[in-house]
DSSP file (Angstrom, degrees, kcal/mol; ACC not computed):
  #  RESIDUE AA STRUCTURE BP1 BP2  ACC     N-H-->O    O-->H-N    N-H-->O    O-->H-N    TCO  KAPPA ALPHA  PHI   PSI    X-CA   Y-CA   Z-CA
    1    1 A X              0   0    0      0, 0.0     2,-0.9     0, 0.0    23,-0.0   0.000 360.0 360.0 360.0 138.8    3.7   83.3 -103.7
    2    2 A X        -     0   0    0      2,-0.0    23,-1.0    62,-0.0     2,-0.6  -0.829 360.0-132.9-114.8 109.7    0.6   81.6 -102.9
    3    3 A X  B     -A   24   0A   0     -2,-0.9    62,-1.9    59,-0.2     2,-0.6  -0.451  18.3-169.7 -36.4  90.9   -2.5   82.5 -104.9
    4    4 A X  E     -b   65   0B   0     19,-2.9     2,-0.4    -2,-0.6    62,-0.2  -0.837  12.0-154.0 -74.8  87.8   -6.0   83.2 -103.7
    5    5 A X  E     +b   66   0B   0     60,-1.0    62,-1.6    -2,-0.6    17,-0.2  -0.524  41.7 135.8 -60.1 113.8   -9.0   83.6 -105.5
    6    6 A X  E     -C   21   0C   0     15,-2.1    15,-3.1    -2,-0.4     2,-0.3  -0.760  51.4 -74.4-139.2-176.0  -11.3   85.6 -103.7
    7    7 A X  E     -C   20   0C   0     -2,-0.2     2,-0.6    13,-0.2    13,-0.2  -0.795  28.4-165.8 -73.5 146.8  -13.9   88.5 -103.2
    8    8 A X  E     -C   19   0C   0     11,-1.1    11,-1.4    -2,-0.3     2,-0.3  -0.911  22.3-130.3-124.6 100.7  -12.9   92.0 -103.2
    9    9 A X  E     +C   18   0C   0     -2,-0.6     9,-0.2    20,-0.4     2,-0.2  -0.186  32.1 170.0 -54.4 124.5  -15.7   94.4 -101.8
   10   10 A X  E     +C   17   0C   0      7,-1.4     7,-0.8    -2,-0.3     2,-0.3  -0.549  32.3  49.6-115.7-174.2  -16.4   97.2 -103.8
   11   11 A X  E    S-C   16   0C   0      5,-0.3     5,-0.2    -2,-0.2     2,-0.2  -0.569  73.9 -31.8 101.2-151.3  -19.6   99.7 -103.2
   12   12 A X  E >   -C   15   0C   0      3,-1.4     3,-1.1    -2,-0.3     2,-1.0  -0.630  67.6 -78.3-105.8 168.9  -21.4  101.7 -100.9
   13   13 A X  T 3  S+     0   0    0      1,-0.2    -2,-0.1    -2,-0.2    -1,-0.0  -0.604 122.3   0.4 -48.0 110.0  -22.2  101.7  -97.5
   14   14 A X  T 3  S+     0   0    0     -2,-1.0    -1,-0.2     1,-0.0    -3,-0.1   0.728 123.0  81.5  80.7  24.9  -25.1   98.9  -97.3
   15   15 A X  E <   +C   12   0C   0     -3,-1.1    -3,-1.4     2,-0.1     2,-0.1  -0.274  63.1 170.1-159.3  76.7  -24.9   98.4 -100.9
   16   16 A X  E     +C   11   0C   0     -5,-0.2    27,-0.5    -7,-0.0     2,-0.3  -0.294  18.7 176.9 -89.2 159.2  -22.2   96.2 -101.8
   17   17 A X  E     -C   10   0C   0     -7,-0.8    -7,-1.4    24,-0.1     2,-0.3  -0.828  23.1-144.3-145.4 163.1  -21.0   94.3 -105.1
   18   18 A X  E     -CD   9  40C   0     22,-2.3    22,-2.6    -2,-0.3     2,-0.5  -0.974   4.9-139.7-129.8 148.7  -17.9   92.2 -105.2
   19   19 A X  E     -CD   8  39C   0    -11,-1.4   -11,-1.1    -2,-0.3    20,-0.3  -0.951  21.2-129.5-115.2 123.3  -15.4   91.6 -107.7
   20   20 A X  E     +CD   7  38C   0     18,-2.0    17,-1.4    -2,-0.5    18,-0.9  -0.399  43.1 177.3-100.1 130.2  -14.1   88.2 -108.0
   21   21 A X  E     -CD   6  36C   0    -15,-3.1   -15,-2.1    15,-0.2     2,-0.3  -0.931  39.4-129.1-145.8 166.5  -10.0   88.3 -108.0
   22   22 A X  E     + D   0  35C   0     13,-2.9    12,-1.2    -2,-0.3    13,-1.2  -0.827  45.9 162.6-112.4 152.3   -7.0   86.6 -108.0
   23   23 A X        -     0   0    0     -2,-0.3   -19,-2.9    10,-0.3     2,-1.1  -0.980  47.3-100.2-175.6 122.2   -4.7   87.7 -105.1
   24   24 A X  B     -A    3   0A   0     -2,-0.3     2,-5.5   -21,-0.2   -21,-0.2  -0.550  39.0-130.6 -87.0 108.9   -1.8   87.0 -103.1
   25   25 A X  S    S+     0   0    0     -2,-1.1    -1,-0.1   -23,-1.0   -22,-0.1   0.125 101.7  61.9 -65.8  31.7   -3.2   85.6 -100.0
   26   26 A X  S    S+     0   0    0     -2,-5.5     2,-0.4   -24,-0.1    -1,-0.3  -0.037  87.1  89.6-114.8  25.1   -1.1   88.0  -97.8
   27   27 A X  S    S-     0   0    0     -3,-0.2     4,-0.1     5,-0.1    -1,-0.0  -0.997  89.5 -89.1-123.6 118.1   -2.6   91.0  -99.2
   28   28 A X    >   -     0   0    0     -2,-0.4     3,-4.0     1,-0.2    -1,-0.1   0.475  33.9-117.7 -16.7 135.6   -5.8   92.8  -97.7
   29   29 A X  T 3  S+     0   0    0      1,-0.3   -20,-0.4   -21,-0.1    -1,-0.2   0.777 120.0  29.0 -62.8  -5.6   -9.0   91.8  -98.9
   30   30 A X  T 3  S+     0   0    0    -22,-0.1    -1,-0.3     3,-0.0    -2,-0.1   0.174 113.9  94.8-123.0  12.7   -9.8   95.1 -100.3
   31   31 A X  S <  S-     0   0    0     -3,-4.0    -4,-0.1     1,-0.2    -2,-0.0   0.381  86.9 -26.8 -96.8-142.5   -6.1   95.5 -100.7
   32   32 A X        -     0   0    0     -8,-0.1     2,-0.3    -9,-0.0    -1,-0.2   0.099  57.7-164.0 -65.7-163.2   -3.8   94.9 -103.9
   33   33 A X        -     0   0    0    -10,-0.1   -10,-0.3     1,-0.1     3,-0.1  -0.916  24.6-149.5 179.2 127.1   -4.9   92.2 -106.5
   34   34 A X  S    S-     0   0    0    -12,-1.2     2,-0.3     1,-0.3   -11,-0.2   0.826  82.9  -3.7 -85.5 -32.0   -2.9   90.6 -109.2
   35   35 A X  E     -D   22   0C   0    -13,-1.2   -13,-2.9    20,-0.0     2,-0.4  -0.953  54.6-143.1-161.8 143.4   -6.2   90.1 -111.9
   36   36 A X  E     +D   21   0C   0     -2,-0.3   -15,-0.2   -15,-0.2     3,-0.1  -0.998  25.8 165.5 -94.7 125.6   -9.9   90.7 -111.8
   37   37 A X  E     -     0   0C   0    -17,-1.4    15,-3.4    -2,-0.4     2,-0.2   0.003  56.1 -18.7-118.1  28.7  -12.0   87.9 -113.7
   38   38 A X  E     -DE  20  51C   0    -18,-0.9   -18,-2.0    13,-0.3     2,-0.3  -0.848  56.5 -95.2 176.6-174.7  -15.4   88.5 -112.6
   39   39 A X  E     -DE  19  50C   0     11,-1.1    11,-1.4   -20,-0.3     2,-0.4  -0.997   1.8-164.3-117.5 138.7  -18.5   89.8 -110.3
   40   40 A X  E     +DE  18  49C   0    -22,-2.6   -22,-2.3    -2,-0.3     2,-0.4  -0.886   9.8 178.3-105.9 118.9  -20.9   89.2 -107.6
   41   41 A X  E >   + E   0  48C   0      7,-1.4     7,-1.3    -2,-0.4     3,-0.7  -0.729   7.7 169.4-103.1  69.6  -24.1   91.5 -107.1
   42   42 A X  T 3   +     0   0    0     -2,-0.4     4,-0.2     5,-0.2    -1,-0.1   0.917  69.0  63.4 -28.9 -57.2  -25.9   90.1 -104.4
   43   43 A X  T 3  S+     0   0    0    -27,-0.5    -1,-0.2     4,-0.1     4,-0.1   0.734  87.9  96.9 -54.8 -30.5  -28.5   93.0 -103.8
   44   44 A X  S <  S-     0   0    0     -3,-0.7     2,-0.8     1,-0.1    -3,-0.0   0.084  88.3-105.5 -60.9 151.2  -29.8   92.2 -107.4
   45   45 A X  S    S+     0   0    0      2,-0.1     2,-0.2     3,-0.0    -1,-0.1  -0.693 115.2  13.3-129.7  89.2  -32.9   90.0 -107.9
   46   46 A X  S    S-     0   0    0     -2,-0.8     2,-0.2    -4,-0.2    -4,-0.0   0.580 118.6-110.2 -75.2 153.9  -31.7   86.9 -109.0
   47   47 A X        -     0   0    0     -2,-0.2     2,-0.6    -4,-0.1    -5,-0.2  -0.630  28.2-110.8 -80.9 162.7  -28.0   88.0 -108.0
   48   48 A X  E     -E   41   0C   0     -7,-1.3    -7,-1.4    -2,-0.2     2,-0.4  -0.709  32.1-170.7-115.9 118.8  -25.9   88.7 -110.6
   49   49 A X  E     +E   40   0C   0     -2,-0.6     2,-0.3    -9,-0.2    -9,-0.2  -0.971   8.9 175.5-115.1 124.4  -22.9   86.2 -111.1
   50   50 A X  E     +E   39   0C   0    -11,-1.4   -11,-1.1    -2,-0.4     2,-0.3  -0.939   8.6 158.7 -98.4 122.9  -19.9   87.1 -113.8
   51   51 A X  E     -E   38   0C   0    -13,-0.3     2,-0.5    -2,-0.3   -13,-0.3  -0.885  38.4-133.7-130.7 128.1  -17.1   85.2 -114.2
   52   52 A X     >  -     0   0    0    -15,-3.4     4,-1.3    -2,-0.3   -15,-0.1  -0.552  19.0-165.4 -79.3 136.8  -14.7   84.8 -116.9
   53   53 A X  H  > S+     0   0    0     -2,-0.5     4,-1.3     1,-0.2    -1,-0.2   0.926  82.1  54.2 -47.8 -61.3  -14.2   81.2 -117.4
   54   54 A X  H  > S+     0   0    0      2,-0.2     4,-1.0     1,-0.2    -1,-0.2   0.497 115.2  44.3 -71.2 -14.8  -11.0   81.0 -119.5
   55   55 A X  H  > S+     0   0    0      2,-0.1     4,-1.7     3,-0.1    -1,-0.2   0.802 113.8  51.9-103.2 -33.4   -9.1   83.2 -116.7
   56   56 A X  H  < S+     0   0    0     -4,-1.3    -2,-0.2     2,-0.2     4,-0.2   0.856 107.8  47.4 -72.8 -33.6  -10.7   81.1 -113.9
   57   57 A X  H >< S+     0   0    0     -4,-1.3     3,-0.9     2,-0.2     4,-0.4   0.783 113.0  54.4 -43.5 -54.0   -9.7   77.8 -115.3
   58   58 A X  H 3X S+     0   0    0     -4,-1.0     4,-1.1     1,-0.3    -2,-0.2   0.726 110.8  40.9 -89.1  -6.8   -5.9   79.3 -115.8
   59   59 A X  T 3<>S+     0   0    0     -4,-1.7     5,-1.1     2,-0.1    -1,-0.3   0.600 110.7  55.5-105.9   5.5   -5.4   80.4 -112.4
   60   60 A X  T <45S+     0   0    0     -3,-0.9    -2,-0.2    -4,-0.2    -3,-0.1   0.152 109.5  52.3 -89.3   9.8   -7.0   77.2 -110.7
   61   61 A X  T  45S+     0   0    0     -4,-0.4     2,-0.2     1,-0.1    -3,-0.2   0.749 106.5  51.2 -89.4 -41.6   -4.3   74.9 -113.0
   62   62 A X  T  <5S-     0   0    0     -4,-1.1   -59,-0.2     1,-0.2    -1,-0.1   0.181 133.8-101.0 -96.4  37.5   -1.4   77.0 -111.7
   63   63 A X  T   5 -     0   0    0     -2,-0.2    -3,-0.2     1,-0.2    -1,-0.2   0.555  51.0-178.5  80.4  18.6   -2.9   76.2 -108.2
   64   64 A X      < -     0   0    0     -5,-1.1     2,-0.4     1,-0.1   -60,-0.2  -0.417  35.9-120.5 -63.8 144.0   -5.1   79.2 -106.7
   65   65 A X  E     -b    4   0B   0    -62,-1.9   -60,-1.0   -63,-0.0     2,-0.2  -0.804  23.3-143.1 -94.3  91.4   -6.3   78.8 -103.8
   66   66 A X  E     -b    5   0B   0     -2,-0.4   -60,-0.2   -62,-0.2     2,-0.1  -0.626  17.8-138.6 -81.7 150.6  -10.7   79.2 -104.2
   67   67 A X        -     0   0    0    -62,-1.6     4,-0.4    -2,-0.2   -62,-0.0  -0.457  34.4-105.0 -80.7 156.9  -12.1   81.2 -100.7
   68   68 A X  S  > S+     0   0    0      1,-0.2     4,-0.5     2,-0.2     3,-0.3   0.881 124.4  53.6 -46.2 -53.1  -15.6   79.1 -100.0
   69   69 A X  H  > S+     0   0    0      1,-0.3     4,-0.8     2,-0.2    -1,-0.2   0.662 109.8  44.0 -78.5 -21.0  -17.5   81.9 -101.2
   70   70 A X  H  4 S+     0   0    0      2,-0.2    -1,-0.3   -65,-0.2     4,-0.3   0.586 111.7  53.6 -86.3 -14.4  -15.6   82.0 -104.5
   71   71 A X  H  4 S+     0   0    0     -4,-0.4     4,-0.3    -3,-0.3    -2,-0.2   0.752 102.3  54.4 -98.0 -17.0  -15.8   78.5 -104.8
   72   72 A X  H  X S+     0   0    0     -4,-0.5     4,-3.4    -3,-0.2     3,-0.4   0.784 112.0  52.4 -88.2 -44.2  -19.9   78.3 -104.4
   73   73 A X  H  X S+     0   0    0     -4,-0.8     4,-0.7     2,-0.2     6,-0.2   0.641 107.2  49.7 -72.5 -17.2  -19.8   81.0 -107.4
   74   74 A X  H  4>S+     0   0    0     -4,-0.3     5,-0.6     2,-0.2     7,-0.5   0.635 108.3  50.6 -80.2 -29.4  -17.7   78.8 -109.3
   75   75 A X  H >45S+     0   0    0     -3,-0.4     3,-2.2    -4,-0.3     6,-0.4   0.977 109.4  53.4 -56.0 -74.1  -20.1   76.0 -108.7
   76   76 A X  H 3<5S+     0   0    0     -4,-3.4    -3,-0.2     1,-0.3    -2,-0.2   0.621 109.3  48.4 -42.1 -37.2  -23.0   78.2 -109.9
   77   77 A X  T 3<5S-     0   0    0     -4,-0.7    -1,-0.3    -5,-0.1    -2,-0.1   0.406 110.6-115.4 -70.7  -4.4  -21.2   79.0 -113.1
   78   78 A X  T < 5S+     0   0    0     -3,-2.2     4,-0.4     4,-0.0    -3,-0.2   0.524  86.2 113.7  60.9  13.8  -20.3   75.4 -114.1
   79   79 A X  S >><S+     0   0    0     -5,-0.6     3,-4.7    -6,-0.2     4,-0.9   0.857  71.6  50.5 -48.3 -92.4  -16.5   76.4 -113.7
   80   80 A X  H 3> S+     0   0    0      1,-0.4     4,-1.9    -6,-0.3     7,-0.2   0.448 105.6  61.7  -9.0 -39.5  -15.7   74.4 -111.0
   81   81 A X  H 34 S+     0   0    0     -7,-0.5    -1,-0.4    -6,-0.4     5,-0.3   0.703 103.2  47.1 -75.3  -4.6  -17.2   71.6 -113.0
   82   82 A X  H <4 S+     0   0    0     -3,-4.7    -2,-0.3    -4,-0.4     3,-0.2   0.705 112.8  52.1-102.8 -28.8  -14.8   71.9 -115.8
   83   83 A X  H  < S+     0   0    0     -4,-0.9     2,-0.4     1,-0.2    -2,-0.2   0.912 128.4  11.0 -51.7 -42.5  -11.8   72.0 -113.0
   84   84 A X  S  < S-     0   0    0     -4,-1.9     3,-0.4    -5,-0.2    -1,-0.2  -0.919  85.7-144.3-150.3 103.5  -12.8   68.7 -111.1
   85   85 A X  S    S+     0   0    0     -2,-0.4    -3,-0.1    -3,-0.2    -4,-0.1  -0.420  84.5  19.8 -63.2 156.7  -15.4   66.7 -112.8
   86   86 A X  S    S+     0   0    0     -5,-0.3     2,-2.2     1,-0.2    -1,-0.2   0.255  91.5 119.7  89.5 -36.3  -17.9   64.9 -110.8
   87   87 A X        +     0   0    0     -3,-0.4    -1,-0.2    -7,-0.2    -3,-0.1  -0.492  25.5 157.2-100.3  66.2  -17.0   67.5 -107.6
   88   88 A X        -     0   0    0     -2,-2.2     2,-0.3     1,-0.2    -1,-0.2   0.643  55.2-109.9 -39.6 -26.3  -20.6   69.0 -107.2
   89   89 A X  S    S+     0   0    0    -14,-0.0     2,-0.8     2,-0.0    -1,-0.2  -0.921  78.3   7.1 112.3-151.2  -20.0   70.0 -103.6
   90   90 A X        -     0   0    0     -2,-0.3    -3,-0.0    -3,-0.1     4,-0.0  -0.664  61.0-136.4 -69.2  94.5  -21.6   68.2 -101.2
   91   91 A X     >  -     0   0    0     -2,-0.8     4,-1.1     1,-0.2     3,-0.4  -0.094  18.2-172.4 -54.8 111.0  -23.7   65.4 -101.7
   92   92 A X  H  > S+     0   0    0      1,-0.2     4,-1.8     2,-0.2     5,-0.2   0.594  75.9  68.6 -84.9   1.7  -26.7   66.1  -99.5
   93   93 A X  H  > S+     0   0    0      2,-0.2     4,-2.5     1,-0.2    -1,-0.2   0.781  93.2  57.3 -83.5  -6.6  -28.2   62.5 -100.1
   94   94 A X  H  > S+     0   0    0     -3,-0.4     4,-1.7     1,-0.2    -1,-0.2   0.955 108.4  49.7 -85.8 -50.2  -25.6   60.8  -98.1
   95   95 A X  H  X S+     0   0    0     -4,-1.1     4,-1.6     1,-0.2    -1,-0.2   0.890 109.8  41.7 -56.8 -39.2  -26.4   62.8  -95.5
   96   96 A X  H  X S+     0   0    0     -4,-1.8     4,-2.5     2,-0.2     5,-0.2   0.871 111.9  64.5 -73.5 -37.6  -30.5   62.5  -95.2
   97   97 A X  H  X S+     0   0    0     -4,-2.5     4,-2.0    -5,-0.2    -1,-0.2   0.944 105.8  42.1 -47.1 -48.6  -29.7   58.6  -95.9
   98   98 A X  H >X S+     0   0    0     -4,-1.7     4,-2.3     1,-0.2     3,-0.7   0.989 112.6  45.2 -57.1 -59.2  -28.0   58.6  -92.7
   99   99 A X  H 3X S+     0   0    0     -4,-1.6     4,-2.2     2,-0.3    -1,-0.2   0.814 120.0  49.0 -59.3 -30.1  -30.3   60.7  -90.2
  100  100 A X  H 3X S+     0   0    0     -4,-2.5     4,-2.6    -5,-0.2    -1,-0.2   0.959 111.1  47.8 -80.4 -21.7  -33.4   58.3  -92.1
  101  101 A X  H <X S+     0   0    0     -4,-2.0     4,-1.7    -3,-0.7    -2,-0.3   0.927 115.8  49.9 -75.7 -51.7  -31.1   54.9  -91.4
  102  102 A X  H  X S+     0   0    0     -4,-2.3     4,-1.5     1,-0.3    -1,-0.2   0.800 106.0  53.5 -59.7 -55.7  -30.9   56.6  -87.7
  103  103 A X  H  < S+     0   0    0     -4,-2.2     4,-0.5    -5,-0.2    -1,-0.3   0.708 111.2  41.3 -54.5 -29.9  -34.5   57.2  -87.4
  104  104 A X  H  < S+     0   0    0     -4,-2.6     4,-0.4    -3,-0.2    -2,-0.2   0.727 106.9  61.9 -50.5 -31.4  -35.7   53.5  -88.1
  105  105 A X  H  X S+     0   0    0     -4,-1.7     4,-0.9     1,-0.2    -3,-0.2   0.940 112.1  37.6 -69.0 -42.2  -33.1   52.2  -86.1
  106  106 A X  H  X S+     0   0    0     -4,-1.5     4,-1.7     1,-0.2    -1,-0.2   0.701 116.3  52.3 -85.5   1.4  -34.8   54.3  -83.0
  107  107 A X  H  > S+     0   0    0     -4,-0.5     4,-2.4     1,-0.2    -1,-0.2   0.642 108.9  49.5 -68.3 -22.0  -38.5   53.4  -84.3
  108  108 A X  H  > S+     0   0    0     -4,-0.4     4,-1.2     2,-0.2    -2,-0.2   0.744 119.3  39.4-101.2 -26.8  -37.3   49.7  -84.3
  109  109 A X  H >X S+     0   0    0     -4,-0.9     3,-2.9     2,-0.2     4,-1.6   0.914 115.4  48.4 -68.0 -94.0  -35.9   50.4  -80.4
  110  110 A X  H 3< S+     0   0    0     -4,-1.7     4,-0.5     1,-0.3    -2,-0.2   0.721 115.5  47.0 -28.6 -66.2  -39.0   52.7  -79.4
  111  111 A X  H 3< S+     0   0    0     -4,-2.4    -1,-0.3     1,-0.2     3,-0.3   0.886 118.6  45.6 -65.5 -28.7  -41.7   49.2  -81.2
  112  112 A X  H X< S+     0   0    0     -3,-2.9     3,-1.6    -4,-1.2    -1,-0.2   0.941 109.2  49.7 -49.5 -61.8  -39.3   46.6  -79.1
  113  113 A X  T 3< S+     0   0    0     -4,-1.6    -1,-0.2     1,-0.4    -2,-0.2   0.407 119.2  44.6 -55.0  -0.3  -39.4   48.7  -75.7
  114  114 A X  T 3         0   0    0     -4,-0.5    -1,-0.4    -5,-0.3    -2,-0.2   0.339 360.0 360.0-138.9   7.5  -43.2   48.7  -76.3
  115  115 A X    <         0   0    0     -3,-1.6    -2,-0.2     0, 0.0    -3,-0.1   0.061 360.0 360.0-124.0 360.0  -44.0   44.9  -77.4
């Protein structure tokens, strides 16, 4: 059975919370659920992030599967840093290094074409 950790919508119409769950990833997203370990509020201001740690840690050793959005909430909590050290997410400086390396290169074109 292949684990998921995911969000599970709970609420109202136009006033949703989610409950962060472990799941077998052939089951509806609002459908059964092997464990709840935590919650998501968006609407709230800051939104409201719960997670149990100790439950999140033991079902990403015995290999669950985080959804993106479960995995950005995992970030936010520092789980995710006690699962894979080091694995912030995406290093945005590698990117802006390229795109500045990319812009000199055509500045250095553009002063050539022009001298």
């Amino acid at each position: 059975m292949a684990v998921k950790l995911r969000l599970r919508r709970e609420g109202t119409v136009k006033r949703p919370y989610y409950r962060v769950v472990a799941a077998d990833s052939r089951a509806p997203r609002d459908g059964r659920f092997i464990e709840i370990f935590g919650e998501y509020r968006p609407l709230e201001d800051p939104s409201f992030v719960r997670i149990d740690e100790e439950r999140a840690l033991h079902w990403l050793s015995h290999g669950a599967q985080p959804s993106d959005a479960v995995k950005k909430l995992l970030r936010i909590t520092g789980v995710w840093e006690q699962f894979k050290p080091g694995d912030t997410g995406r290093d945005r400086s590698e990117v802006k290094t390229k795109q500045s390396k990319k812009a000199k290169a055509k500045a250095a074109e553009a002063a050539e074409g022009d001298a």
